[in-house]
C-alpha positions, 0 to 999 in steps of 0.5 A: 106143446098143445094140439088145440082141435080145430086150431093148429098147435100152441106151445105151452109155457114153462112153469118155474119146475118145468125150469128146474127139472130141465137144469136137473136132468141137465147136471146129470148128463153133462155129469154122465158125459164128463164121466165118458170123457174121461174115461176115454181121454188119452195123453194126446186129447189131455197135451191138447186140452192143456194147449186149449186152456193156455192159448185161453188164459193168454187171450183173456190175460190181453183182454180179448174175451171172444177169442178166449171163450173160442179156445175153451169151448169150441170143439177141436177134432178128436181121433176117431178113435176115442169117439163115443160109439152112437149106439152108447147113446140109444138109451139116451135118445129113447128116454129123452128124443134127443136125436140130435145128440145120436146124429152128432156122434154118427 
């Protein structure tokens, strides 16, 4: 964004490396997240996932795309337990403003 003095604000537009380097810093935190993950799954969070990817194969397997794509992407609810605590995440949100990710673990 562009503060235009006497104007108000534009929003600028993105050049093909602005593009790039979002996908870029992208990959390495859903990298980053897949690694907490995993480091954090326990036996019933793995029983659940495999549920999720059978109840997906078989929605696809009839055709029903909508449904498969709900049963391997929506988020089912996790023990409290293996949530990641909101402060894991400060150093995140300070580096890239992304306050919706600490509100989301809160």
């Amino acid at each position: 964004m562009r503060v235009l003095p006497q104007r108000g604000v534009a929003v600028s537009q993105l050049t093909l490396q602005d593009v790039v380097e979002v996908y870029q810093l992208r990959e390495e935190l859903e990298g980053f997240a897949a690694c907490l993950a995993a480091e954090r799954v326990g036996p019933a969070d793995a029983e659940g996932f495999a549920a999720d990817h059978g109840r997906a194969v078989a929605a696809l397997a009839a055709g029903e795309a909508r449904r498969a794509y709900g049963h391997s992407v929506l988020p089912r609810r996790r023990p409290q337990s293996r949530r990641m605590p909101s402060d894991a995440l400060i150093g995140v949100h300070h580096e890239t403003g992304a306050s919706g990710a600490v509100e989301a673990v809160k």
